[in-house]
C-alpha positions in Angstrom: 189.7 38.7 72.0 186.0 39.3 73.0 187.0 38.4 76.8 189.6 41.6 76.5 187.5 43.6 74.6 184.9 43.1 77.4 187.3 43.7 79.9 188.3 47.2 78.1 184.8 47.9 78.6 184.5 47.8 82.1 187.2 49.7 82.7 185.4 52.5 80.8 183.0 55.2 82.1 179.3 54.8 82.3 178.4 56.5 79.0 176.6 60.4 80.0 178.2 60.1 82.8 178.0 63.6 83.0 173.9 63.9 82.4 173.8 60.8 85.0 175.1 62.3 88.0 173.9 66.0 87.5 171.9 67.0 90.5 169.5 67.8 88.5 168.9 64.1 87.5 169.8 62.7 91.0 166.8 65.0 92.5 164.7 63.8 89.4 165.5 59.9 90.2 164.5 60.1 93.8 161.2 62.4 93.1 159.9 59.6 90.8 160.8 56.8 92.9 159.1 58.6 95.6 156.1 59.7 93.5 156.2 55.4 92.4 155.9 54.4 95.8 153.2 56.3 97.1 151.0 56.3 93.9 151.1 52.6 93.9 150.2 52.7 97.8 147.3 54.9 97.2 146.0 53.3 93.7 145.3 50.1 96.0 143.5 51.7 98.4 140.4 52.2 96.7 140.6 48.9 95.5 141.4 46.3 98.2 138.1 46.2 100.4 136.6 44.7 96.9 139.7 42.6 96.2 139.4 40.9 99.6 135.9 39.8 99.5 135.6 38.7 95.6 139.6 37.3 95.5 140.2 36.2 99.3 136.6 35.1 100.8 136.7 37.7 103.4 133.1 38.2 104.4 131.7 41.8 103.7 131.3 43.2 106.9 134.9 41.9 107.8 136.5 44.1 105.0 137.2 47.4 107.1 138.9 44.9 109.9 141.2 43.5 106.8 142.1 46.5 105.2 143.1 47.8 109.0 145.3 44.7 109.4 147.2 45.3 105.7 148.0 48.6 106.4 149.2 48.0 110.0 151.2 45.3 108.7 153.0 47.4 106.2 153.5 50.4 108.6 154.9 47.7 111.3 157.3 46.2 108.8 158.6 49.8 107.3 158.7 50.4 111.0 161.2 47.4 111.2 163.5 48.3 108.0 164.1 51.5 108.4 167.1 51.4 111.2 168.1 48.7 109.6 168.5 49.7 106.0 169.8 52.8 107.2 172.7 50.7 108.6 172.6 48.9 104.8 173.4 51.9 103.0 175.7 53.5 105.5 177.7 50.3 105.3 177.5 49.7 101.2 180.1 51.0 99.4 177.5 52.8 96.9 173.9 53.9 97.5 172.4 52.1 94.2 172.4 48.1 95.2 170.4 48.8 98.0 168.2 51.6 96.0 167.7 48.9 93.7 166.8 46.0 96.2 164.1 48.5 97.5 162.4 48.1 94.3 163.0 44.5 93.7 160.4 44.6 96.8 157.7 47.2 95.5 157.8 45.1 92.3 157.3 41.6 94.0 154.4 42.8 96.3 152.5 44.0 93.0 153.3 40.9 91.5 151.9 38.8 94.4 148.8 41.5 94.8 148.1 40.8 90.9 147.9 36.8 91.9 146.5 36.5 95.4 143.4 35.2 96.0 144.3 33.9 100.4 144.5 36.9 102.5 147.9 35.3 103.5 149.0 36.7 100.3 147.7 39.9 100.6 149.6 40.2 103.7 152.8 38.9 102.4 152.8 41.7 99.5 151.7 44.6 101.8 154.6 43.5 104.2 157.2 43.7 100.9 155.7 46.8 100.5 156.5 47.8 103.5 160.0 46.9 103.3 159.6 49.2 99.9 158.7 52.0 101.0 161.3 52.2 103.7 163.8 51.6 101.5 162.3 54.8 99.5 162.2 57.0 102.7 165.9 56.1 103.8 167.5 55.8 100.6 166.0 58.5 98.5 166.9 61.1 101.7 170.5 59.8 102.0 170.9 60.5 98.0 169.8 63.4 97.9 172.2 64.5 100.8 174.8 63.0 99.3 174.3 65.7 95.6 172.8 68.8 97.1 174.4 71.3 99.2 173.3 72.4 102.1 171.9 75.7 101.5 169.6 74.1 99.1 168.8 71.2 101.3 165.2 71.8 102.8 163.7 72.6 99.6 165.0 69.8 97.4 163.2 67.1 100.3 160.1 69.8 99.9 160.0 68.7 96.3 160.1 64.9 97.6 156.5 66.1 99.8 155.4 67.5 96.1 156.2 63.5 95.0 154.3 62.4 97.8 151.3 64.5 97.2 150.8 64.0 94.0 151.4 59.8 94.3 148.4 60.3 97.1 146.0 62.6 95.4 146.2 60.5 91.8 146.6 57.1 92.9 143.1 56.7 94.2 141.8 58.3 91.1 143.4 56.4 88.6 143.4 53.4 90.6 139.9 53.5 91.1 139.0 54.4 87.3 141.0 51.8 85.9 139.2 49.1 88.4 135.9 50.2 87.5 136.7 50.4 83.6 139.0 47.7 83.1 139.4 45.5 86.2 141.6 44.7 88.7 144.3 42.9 86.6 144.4 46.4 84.4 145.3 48.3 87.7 148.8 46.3 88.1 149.6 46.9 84.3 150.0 50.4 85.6 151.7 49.9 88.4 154.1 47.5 86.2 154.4 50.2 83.8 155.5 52.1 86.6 158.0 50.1 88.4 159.5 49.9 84.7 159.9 53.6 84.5 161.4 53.9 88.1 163.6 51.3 87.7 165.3 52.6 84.1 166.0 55.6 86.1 167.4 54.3 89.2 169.6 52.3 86.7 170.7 55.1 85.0 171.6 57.5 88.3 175.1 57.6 89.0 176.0 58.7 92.7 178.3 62.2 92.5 181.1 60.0 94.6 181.1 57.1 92.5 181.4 60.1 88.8 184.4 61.4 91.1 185.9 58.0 91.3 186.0 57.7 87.7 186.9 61.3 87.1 190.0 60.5 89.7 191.1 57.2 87.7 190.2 58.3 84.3 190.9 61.7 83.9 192.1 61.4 80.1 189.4 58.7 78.9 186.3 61.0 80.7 186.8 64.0 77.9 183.7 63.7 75.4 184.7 63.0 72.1 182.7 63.0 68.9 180.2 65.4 70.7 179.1 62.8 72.8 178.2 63.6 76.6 181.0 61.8 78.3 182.0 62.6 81.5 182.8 66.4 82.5 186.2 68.0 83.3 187.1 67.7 87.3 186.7 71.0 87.9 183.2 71.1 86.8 182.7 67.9 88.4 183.4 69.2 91.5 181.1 72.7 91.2 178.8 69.8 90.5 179.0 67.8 93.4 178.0 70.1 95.9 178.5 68.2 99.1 176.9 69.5 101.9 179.1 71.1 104.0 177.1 70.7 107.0 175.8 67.4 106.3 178.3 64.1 107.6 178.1 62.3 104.2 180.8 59.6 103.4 184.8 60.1 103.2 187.1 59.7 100.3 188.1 56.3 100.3 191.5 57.7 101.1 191.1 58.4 104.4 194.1 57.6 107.1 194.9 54.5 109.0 194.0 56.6 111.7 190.6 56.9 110.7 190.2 53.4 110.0 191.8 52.3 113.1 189.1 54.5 114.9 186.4 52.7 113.0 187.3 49.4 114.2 187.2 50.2 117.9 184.5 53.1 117.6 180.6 52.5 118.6 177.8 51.8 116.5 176.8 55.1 114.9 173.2 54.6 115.5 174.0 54.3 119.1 175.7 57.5 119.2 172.5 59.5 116.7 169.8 58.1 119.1 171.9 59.9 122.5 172.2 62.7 120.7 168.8 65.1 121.4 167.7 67.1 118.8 167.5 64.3 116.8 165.4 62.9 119.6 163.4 65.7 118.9 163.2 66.0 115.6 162.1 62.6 115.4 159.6 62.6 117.9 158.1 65.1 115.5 157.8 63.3 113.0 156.1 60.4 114.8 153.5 63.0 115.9 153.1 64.0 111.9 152.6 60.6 111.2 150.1 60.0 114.5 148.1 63.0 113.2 147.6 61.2 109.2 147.0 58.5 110.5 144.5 59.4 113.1 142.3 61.3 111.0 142.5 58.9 108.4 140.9 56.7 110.7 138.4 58.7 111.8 137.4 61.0 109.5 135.8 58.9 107.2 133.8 57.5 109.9 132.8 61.1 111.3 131.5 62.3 108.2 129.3 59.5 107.2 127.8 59.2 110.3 127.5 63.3 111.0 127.2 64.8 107.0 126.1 61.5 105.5 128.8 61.7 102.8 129.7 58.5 100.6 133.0 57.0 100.6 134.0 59.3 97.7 133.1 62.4 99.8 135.3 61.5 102.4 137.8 61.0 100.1 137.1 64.8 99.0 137.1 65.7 103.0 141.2 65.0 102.5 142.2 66.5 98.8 142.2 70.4 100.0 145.0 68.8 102.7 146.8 66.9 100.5 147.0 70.2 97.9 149.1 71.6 100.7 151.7 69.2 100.3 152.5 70.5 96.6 153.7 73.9 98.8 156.6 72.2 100.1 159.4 72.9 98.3 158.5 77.0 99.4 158.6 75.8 102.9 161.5 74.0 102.7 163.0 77.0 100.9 162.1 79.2 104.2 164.0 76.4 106.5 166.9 76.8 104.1 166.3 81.0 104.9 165.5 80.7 108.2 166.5 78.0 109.7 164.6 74.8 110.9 163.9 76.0 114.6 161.8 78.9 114.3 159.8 77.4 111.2 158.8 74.3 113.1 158.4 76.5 116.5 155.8 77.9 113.9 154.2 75.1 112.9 153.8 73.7 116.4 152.8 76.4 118.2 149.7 76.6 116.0 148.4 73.7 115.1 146.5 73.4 118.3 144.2 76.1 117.1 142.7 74.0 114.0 142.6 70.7 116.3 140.9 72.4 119.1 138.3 74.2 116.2 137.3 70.7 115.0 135.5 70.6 118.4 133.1 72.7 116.9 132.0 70.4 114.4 129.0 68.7 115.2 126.4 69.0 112.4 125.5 69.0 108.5 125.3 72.6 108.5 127.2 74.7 105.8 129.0 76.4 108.3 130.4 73.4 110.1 131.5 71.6 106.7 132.9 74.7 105.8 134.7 74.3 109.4 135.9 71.0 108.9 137.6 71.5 105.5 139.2 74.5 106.8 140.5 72.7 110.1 141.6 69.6 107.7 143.5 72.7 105.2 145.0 74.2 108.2 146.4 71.2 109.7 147.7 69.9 106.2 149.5 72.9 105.6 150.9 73.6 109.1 152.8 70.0 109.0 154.4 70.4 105.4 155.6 73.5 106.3 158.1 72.2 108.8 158.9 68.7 107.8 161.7 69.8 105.6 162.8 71.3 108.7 162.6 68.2 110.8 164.8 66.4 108.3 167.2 69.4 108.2 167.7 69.7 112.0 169.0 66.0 111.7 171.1 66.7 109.7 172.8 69.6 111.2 172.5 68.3 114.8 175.1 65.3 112.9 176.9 68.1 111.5 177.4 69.6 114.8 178.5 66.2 116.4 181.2 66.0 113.7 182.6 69.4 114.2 183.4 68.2 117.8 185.0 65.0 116.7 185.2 64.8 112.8 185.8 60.8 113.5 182.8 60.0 115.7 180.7 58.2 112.6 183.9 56.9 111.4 185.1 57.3 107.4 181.6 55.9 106.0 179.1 58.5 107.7 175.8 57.9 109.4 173.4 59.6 107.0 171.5 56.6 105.9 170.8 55.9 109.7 169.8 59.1 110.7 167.2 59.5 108.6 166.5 55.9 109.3 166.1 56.7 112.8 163.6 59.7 111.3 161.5 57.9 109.2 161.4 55.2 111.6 159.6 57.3 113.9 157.0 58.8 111.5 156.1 54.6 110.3 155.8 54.4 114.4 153.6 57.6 114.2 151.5 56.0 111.0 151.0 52.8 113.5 150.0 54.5 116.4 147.4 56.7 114.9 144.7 54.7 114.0 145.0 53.2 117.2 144.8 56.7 119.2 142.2 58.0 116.8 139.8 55.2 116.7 139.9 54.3 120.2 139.5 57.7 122.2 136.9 58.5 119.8 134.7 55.3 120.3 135.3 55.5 124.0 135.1 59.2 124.5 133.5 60.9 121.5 135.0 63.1 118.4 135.4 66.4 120.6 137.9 64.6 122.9 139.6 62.5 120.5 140.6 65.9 118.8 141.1 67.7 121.9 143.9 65.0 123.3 146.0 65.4 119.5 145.5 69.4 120.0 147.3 68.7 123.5 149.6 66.1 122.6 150.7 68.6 119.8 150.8 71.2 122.6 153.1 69.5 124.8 155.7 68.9 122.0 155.9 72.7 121.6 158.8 72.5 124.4 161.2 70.1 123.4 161.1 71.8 119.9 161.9 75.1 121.7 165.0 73.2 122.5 166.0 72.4 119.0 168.9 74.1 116.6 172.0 74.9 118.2 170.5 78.7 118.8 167.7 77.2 121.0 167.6 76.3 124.6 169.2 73.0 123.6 172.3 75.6 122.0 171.8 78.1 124.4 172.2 75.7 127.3 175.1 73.5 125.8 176.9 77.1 125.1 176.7 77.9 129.0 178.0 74.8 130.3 181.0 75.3 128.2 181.9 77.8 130.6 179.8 77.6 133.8 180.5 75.4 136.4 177.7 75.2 139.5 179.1 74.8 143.4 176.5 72.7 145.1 177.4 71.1 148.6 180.8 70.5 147.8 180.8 69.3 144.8 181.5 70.6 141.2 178.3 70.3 138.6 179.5 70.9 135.5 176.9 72.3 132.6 178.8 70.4 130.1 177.6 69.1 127.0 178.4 65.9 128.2 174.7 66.2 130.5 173.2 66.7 127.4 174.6 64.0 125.3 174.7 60.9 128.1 171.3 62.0 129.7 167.8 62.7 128.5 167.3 66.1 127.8 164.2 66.3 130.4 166.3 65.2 133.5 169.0 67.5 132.7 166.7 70.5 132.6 165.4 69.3 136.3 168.7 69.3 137.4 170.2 72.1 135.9 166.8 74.0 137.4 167.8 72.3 141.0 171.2 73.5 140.8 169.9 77.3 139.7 166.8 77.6 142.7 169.4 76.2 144.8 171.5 79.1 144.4 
């Protein structure tokens, strides 16, 4: 009797089904899980170089070289994940087992950062952390694309930036509170507290596809009853859902043999994403977001304690008007959702020279050149929230585009999850890479060429995001060869888009330019 009665039950809908896989919820699930990530990130901060001298034995003036390592190490291994759980959730038949998994790691690293006392520990738990917060990046991206429509797209991932923000401007404060007041055993019963609240909510989320499944097999049996918030009426359910229409998400399971015969014999989608350039692009932009952090948080804190004299906590001040910007990203990303992602990230890059170029002028403790330096830092802050929705948005519509040519290139699962593995990927590389660019043109060559080479690595990345969108050179281009064909010597050029997808986008332009001087 109990073994039917159980089986009943799971053939039942999720109770609040309807509450459970509103967008609004959805949205809410990723912003904390997002907000969890990166606050626990930052609360450590503040409190590693201590934990590694009185807990591991590292000797004081080897702290700064440890904490270097742990964070390297975590950006390597995100780095690492983040093609491959892309793959993960691409491949799962739902979203939440791997959304859950990337948890199971966040809360294992604090558990092993709340015992370790071997620096082999440490960097066991920053790895898992790692592996954490790429799950975050990939997973929480691929949801939300999964519940929101496109129109709506670029400011809903603004709102993750506002997570983001806020995890990085009140970890370090709470973090560091809690250390001095309580200890450092204190600071993980916060970040347990957290991982508790994060995971009753990703629990609780039910993906839109999987509340159409049941909506599909249960119609009768999903009608509330009693006043209780079952699950809603199809047609509501599917005003609900929302799916992007220029977004490749996943396929009804009921897809044709066709389709499925296609997927057997097709190429690995991540193959076909990486050929494909303006995700090239977009992606190189993020790595140059992430070079730009990273970089200036390797060197700032340096360059104002040996220029202003500041403290540790003054440096820390150096980054909050920056960070503030962040919180403005949901309004930028509802501009890409107005105007598109090209010309807001054109934008962006075509002026963030001017602020890395100013922070030449910084040289002394004078009012002025304080005043400089926190502008610079607010100016460069704001100028890369504003078009990192749009980065994420032109991958999704250049994957869009690829489908309208050949609605079974990803097959009847989608490549989301991998795109924006590909994409966060890239920033992780740009987070690695920073402190590496950063630290070692200054020592060699001084502050006023270590920002001078960012202002012209930023200024050479200016072109190839001229090319993106399908209305920039890349579109403009693609558009011609549809219908051009060059003569040259005999034999037949062809301006296809078949140049732009097999080659890089560089030697095509050289010889599309060859063809054109030849003429």
């Amino acid at each position: 009797m109990w073994t039917s009665h159980a089986k009943a039950m799971s053939h039942r809908p999720p109770r609040l089904l309807r509450w459970r896989s509103s967008t609004g919820f959805i949205i809410a699930t990723a912003w904390i899980s997002f907000f969890t990530d990166y606050f626990l990130y930052a609360m450590i901060v503040p409190v590693m170089p201590t934990a590694l001298v009185d807990r591991a034995g590292v000797a004081y003036e080897d702290r700064e070289f440890w904490v270097s390592i742990l964070l390297m190490c975590e950006a390597a291994v995100a780095f690492v994940c983040c093609p491959a759980f892309g793959y993960m959730l691409d491949a799962a038949p739902t979203r939440r087992m791997p959304y859950l998994l990337g948890l199971i790691f966040l809360g294992a690293s604090m558990v092993l950062l709340a015992l370790a006392h071997t620096i082999a520990v440490f960097i066991v738990a920053r790895m898992l952390q790692g592996a954490a917060t790429a799950m975050v990046a990939v997973a929480g991206l691929a949801l939300l694309t999964d519940s929101v429509s496109t129109s709506n797209l670029g400011q809903t991932i603004g709102y993750l930036g506002s997570a983001i923000a806020l995890g990085f401007l009140l970890g370090p404060l709470l973090g560091g509170l809690v250390y001095r007041v309580a200890g450092y055993q204190a600071v993980f019963a916060i970040a347990f507290a957290m991982v508790g609240i994060d995971l009753l909510m990703r629990v609780a989320v039910v993906e839109k596809a999987v509340a159409e499944r049941w909506m599909q097999t249960h119609p009768s049996s999903c009608l509330p009853s009693r006043g209780e918030d079952g699950c809603t009426s199809s047609d509501s359910l599917v005003q609900q859902q929302q799916q992007p229409t220029a977004s490749p998400t996943r396929r009804p399971s009921s897809s044709s043999s066709a389709t499925s015969n296609n997927d057997q014999h097709q190429k690995p989608a991540i193959l076909l994403i990486i050929r494909e350039p303006r995700v090239l692009i977009s992606s190189g932009a993020l790595l140059i977001h992430g070079l730009l952090y990273s970089a200036f948080d390797a060197t700032i804190p340096i360059f104002v304690e040996s220029r202003f004299g500041w403290t540790t906590f003054g440096a820390g001040l150096a980054f909050l008007p920056s960070a503030i910007t962040a919180l403005f990203q949901p309004y930028f990303g509802h501009l890409t959702d107005t105007h598109g992602p090209r010309p807001i990230a054109l934008t962006s890059f075509a002026l963030l020279p001017i602020p890395l170029l100013a922070l030449r002028l910084v040289t002394t403790a004078q009012p002025t050149h304080i005043a400089l330096l926190l502008t610079c830092l607010t100016a460069i802050g704001c100028l890369i929230n504003l078009c990192t929705p749009a980065l994420y948005l032109e991958t999704q519509s250049a994957l869009a585009a690829m489908e309208a040519r050949d609605p079974t290139v990803f097959g009847r699962k989608g490549a989301v999850a991998q795109a924006f593995g590909i994409q966060t990927m890239a920033q992780f590389l740009g987070l690695f890479l920073g402190p590496l660019w950063g630290g070692f043109v200054e020592w060699r060559a001084g502050w006023a060429v270590m920002t001078g080479s960012l202002a012209g690595l930023v200024g050479v990345m200016v072109v190839p995001v001229w090319w993106m969108g399908e209305g920039g050179g890349m579109g403009l281009l693609s558009s011609l060869g549809r219908y051009l064909e060059v003569q040259l010597g005999g034999y037949t050029l062809r301006s296809s888009q078949a140049f732009i997808q097999y080659f890089d986008p560089a030697l095509w332009c050289i010889r599309w330019f060859t063809v054109e001087v030849a003429l």
